[in-house]
C-alpha positions in Angstrom: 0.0 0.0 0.0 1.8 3.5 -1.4 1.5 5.7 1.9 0.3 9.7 1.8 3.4 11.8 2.2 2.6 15.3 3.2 5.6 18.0 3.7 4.5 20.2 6.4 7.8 20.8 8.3 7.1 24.5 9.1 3.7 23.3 11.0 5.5 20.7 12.7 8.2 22.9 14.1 5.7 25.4 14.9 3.7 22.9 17.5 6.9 21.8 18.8 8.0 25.5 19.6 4.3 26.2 21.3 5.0 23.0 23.4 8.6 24.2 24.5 9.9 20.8 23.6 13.5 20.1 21.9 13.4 18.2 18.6 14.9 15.2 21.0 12.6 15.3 23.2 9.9 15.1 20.2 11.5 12.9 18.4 11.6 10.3 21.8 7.8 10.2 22.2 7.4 9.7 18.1 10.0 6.8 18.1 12.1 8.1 15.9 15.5 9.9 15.5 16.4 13.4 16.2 18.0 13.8 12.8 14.4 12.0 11.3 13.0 15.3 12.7 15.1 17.6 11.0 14.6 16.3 8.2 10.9 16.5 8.3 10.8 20.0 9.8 13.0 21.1 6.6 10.2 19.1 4.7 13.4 17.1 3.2 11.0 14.2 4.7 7.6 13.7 4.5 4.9 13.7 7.8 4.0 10.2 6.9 0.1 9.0 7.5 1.6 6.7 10.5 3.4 9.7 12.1 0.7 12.3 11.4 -1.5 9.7 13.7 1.3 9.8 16.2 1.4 13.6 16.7 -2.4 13.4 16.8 -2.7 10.8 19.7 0.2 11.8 21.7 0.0 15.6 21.4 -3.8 15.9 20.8 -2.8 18.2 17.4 -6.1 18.6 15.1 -4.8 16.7 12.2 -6.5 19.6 10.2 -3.8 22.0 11.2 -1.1 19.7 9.7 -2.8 19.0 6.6 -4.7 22.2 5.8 -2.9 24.3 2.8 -2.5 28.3 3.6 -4.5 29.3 0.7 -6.2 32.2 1.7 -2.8 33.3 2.7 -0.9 32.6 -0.7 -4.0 34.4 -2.5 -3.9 37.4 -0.5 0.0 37.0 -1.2 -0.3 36.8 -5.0 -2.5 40.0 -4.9 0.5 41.6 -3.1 2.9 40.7 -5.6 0.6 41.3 -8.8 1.7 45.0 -7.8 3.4 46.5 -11.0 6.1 47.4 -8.3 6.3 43.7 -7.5 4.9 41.5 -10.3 9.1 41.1 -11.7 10.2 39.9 -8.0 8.9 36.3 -8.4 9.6 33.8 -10.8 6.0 31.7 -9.7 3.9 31.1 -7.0 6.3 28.6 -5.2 8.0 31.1 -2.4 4.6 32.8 -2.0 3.5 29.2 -0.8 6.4 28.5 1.4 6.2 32.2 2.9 2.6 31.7 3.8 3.3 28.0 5.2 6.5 28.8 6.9 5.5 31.9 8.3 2.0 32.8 8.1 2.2 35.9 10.3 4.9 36.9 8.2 2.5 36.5 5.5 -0.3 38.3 7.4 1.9 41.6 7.9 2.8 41.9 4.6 -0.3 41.5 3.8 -1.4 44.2 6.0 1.3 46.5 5.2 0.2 46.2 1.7 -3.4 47.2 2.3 -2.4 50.3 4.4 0.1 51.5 1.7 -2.8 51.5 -0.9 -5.1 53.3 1.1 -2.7 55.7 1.9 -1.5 55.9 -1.8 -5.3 56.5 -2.5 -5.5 59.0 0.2 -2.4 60.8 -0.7 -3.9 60.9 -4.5 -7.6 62.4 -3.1 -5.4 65.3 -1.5 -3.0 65.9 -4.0 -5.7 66.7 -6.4 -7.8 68.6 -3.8 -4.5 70.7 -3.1 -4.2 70.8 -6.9 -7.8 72.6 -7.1 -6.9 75.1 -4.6 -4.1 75.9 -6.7 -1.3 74.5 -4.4 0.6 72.3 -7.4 2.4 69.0 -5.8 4.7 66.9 -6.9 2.6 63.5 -6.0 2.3 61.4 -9.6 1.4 57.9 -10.2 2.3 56.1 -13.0 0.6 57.9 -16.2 -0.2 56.2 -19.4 -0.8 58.2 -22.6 -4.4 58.4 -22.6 -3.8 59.8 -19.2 -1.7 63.2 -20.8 -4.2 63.3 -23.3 -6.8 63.8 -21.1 -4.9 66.3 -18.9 -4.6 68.3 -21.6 -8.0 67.9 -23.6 -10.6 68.0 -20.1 -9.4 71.6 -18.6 -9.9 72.9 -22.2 -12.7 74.1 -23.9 -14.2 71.9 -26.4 -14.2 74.0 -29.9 -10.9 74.0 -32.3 -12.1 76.7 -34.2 -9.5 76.3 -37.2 -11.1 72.2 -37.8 -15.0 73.9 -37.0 -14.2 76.2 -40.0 -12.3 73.7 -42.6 -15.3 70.8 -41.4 -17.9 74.0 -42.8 -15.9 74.5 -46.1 -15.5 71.1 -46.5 -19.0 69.9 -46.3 -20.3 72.8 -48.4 -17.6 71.7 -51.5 -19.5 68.2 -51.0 -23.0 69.4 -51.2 -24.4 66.0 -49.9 -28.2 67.0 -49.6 -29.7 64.5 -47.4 -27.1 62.3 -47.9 -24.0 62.8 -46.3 -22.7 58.7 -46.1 -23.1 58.5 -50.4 -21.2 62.1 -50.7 -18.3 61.4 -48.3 -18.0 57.2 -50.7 -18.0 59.5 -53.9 -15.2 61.7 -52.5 -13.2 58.7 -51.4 -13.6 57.3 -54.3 -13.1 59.9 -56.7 -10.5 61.8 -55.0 -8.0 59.0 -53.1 -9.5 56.1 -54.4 -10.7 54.7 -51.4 -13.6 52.2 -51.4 -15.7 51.6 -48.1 -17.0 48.2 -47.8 -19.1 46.8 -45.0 -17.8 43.0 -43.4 -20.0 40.3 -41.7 -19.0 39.9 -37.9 -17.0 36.7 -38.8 -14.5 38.4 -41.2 -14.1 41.3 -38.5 -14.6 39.9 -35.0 -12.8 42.0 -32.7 -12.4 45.8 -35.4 -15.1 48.2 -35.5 -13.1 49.8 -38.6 -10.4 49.0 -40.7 -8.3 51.0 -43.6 -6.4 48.7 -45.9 -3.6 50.8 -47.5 -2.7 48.0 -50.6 -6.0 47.8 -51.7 -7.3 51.3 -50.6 -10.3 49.8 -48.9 -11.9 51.1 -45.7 -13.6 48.3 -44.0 -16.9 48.3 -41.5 -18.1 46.2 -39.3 -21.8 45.0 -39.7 -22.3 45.9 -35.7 -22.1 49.3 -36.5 -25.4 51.3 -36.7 -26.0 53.5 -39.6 -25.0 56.7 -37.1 -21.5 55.0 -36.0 -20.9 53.9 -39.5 -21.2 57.5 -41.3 -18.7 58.4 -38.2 -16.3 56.5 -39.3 -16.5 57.3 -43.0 -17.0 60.8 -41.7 -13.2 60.0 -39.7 -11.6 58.6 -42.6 -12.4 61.6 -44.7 -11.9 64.4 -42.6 -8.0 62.7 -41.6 -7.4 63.4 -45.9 -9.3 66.5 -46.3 -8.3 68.7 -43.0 -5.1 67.1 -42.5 -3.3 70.3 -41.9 -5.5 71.8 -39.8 -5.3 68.1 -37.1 -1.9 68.4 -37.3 -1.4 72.2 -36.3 -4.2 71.8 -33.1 -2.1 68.8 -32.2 1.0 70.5 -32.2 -0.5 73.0 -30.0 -1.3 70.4 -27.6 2.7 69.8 -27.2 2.3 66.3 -26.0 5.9 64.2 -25.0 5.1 61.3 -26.6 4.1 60.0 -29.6 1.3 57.4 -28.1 -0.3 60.3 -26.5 0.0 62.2 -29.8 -1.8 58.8 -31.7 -4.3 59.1 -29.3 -5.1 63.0 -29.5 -4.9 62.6 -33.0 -7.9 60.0 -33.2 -9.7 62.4 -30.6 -9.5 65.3 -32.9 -10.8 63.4 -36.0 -13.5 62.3 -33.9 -14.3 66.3 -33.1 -13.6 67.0 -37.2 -16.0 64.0 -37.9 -18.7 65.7 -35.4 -18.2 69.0 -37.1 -18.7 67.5 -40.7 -21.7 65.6 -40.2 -23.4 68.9 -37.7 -22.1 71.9 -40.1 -21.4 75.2 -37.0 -24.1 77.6 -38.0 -27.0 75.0 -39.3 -26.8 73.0 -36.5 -26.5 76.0 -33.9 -29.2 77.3 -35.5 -31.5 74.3 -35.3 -30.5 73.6 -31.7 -31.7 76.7 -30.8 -35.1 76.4 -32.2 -35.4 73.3 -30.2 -34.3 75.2 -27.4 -31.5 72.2 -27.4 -33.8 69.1 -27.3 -30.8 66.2 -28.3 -33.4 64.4 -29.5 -35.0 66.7 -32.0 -31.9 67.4 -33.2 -30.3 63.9 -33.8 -33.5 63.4 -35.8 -32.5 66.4 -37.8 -29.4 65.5 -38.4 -29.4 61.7 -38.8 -27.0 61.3 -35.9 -27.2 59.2 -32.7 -27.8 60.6 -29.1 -24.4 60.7 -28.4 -23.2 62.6 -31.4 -25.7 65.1 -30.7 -25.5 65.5 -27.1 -21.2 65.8 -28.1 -21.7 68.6 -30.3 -23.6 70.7 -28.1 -20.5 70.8 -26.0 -18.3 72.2 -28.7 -20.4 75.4 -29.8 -18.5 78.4 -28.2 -17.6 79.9 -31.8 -17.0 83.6 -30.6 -20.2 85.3 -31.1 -22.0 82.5 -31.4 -22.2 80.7 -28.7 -24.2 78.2 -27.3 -25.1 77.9 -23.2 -21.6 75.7 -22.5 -22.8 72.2 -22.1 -20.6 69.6 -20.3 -20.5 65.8 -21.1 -19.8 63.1 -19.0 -19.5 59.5 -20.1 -19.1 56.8 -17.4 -20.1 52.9 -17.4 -22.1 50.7 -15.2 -19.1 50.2 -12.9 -18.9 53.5 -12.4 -15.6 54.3 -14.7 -15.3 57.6 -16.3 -14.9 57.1 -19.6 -15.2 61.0 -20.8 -15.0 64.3 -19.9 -15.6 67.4 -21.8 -16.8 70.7 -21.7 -17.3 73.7 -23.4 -15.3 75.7 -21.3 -13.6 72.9 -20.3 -15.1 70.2 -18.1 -16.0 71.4 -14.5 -14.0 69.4 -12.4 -13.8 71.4 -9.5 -17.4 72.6 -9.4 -19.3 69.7 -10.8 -16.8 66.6 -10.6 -19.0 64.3 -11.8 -18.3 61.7 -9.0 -21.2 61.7 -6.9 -23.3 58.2 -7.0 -27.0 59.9 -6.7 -26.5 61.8 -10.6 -28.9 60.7 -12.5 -25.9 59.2 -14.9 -25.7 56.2 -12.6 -29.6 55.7 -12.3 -30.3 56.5 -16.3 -28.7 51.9 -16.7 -32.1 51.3 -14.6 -34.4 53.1 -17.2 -32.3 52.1 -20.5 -32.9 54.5 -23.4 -35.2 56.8 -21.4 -34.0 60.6 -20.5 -33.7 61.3 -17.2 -33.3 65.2 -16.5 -33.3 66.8 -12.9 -31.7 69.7 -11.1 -28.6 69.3 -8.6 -27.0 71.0 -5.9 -23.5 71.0 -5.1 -22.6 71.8 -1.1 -21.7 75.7 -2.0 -24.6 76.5 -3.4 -24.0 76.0 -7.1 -26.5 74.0 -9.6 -26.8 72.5 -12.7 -29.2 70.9 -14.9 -28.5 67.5 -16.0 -29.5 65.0 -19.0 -28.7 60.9 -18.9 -29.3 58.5 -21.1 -27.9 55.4 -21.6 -26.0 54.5 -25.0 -25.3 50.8 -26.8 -22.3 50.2 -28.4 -22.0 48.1 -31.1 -24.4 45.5 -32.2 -24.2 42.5 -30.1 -25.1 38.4 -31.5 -27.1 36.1 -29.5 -25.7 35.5 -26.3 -23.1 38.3 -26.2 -23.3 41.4 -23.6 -23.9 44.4 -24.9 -21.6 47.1 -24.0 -24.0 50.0 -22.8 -22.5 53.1 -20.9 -24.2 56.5 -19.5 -23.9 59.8 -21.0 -24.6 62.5 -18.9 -25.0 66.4 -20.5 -25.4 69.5 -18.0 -25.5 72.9 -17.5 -25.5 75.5 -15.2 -28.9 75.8 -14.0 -29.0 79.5 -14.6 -29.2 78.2 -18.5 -31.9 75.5 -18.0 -34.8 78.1 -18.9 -33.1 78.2 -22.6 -33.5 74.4 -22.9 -36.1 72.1 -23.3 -35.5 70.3 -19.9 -35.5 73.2 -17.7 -38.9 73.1 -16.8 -39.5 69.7 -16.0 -36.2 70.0 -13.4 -37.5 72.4 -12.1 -40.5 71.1 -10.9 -38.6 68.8 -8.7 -36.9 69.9 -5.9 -33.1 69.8 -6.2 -31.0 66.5 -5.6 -27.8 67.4 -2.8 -25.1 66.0 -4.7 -20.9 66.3 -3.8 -18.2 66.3 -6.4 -17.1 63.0 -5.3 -17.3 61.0 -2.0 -13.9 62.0 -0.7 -14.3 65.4 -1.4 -18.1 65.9 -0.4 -18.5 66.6 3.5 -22.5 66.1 3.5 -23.6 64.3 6.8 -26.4 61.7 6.3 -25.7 60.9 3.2 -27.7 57.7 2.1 -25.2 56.9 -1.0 -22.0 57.6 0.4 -19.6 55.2 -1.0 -15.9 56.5 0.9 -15.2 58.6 3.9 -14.5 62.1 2.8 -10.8 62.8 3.4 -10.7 65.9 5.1 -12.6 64.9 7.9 -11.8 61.7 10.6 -14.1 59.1 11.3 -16.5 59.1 13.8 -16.5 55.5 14.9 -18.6 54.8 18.5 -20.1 51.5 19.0 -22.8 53.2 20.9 -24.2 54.9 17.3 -25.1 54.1 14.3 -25.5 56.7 11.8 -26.8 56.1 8.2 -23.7 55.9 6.1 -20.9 53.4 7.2 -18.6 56.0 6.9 -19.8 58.8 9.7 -17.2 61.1 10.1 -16.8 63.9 12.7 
């Protein structure tokens, strides 16, 4: 019969240290040799099943704690060292395991010490930026990705590049496409770079919303595009030929270090070119205003999705003709904030956009309805606001669709020139913060974090409505 071998060494010198016993004295009442021991305690042996009886009968030892793995430990462990500051230490999981068997408190401090770092790295980044809005600049950085630059430098901005809004204008009145802006913008291609667009099945395209093939001049779709998306994409293509000089010279302004973050600017501003193509300045300002800036009138008019339409409201501050300055906000069911814009720039220190009760977060409940109400930041200030949810591309049978939350506001001394600003104001105002960490509203029902520039209020005696009272 081919006995159980288990190596647990560390255990076995760990209940012979809590019994104050000398590995000869343990090896005596085991019958076997002192040497034997150390052996097994370096787990250059195995705990056999006839010994792991022995220590059972004649040290009462629950057989559990010999035999039991420290899993929970080596998970928390690998957590740990999945750290981009740790993830190169380790070669595997093998020293994590003998770390969390050998010396489990070990284990359970760095575990610990872990924890507290990221909630003080998290702290430390709440401040920084709340230092940052008071003006006070710090040195405190994380590690920043390009998207991350392009985002510090596009967000604080105003959304309008006046240079692209006028070449877009030009450009679409030289194509005179009628009612029929996706055939013009084929012919062009066609006609003038010899570009041909061709829509692909899901199969031949499974994981590309759009592809340009520079051998054979073909722009490729994907079938899970609607008609909107697709003539945004076609409208992208074109504009990146057509007003090619004018991208280039609003990215240059940007100055940004690295040419990743340039890539990535340089897709956002075709985006904003593609916007201003397909939503001329003056026609759609002018229509927007006789609908007193109903997004759904006007992406009727225009043959453009929600989004597109709610977008380009945030880009009209042409110099004498301007309209209110909308902000977007785009942020998925988890909560992530996808995108930020404004037309003064987004509002970050007097909106944030962080708070969980904005009717952003409540619009994934009521999919495809408009939700529109007024808010209240702690000073005082308030702002009308607009959700509705949007679907990405087309999804088959069985696959999740990707839907995210787009939220457009104003300040609520503009609502009256809208069409929602009646129906918020009917309601009374919801109290919403920037964010959590920054809001200090007591009896909040939806607080999510303790604000950081308050301490916690812990007593056992009282329970207050948030889990995160603070004094």
């Amino acid at each position: 019969m081919v006995e159980n071998k288990i190596f647990a060494g560390p255990r076995v010198r760990r209940i012979r240290n809590g019994l104050g016993l000398t590995q000869t004295a343990m090896a005596e009442a085991l019958s076997i040799s002192p040497s034997y021991l150390n052996l097994i305690e370096r787990n250059q042996r195995p705990l056999t099943v006839q010994l792991l009886l022995r220590l059972a009968s004649v040290y009462k030892v629950d057989m559990e704690d010999l035999q039991g793995e420290a899993g929970g430990s080596v998970a928390q462990l690998k957590e740990v060292f999945a750290d981009p500051l740790l993830s190169g230490e380790l070669p595997g999981d093998l020293e994590l395991v003998e770390v969390a068997d050998a010396a489990p408190n070990v284990a359970g401090g760095i575990v610990k010490l872990y924890r507290a770092y990221r909630e003080q790295a998290a702290r430390l980044s709440d401040l920084s930026e709340l230092l940052a809005r008071e003006g006070r600049a710090t040195s405190l950085a994380g590690a920043r990705l390009p998207i991350d630059e392009v985002r510090e430098k596009l967000e604080p901005r105003p959304n309008h590049f006046e240079a692209i809004e006028a070449a877009a204008e030009a450009f679409h009145a030289a194509l005179a496409p009628g009612d029929d802006l996706t055939g013009a913008l084929k012919t062009w291609l066609k006609k003038e770079h010899g570009v041909v667009v061709r829509l692909l099945p899901v199969h031949a395209m499974p994981t590309l919303r759009r592809r340009f093939d520079r051998h054979s001049m073909r722009l490729f779709l994907s079938e899970r595009l609607s008609a909107h998306d697709q003539l945004r994409e076609i409208a992208m293509e074109a504009v990146q030929l057509a007003l090619r000089e004018e991208i280039a010279a609003e990215l240059d302004r940007l100055a940004l270090s690295a040419n990743e973050a340039r890539r990535i600017a340089r897709f956002e501003l075709a985006r904003y070119a593609a916007h201003a193509l397909m939503m001329p300045y003056d026609a759609f300002l002018s229509a927007a205003q006789r609908a007193r800036f109903d997004v759904d009138l006007l992406r009727t008019r225009f043959a453009v999705s929600f989004e597109q339409a709610a977008i380009r409201l945030t880009m009209l501050q042409r110099p004498g003709q301007a309209a209110p300055p909308f902000f977007a906000l785009e942020v998925d069911v988890a909560g992530h904030r996808l995108r930020r814009a404004g037309a003064q720039g987004f509002p970050q220190a007097r909106f944030g956009g962080g708070c969980p009760k904005l009717n952003v977060h409540a619009a994934f409940a009521q999919p495809g309805q408009v939700l529109c109400e007024r808010v209240e930041m702690p000073d005082g200030a308030a702002f009308l606001t607009v959700s509705r949810t949007i679907d990405g591309p087309g999804a088959a049978f069985g696959e999740r669709v990707r839907r995210t939350a787009l939220l457009l506001g104003c300040d609520a001394t503009a609502a009256a020139e809208t069409a929602y600003g009646e129906a918020a104001q009917a309601q009374p105002p919801v109290a919403v913060g920037t964010a959590c960490r920054l809001c200090e509203r007591q009896g909040c029902l939806a607080r999510a974090e303790p604000p950081v520039t308050r301490p916690l209020g812990l007593d056992e005696m009282v329970a207050g409505l948030s889990l995160f009272d603070f004094q």
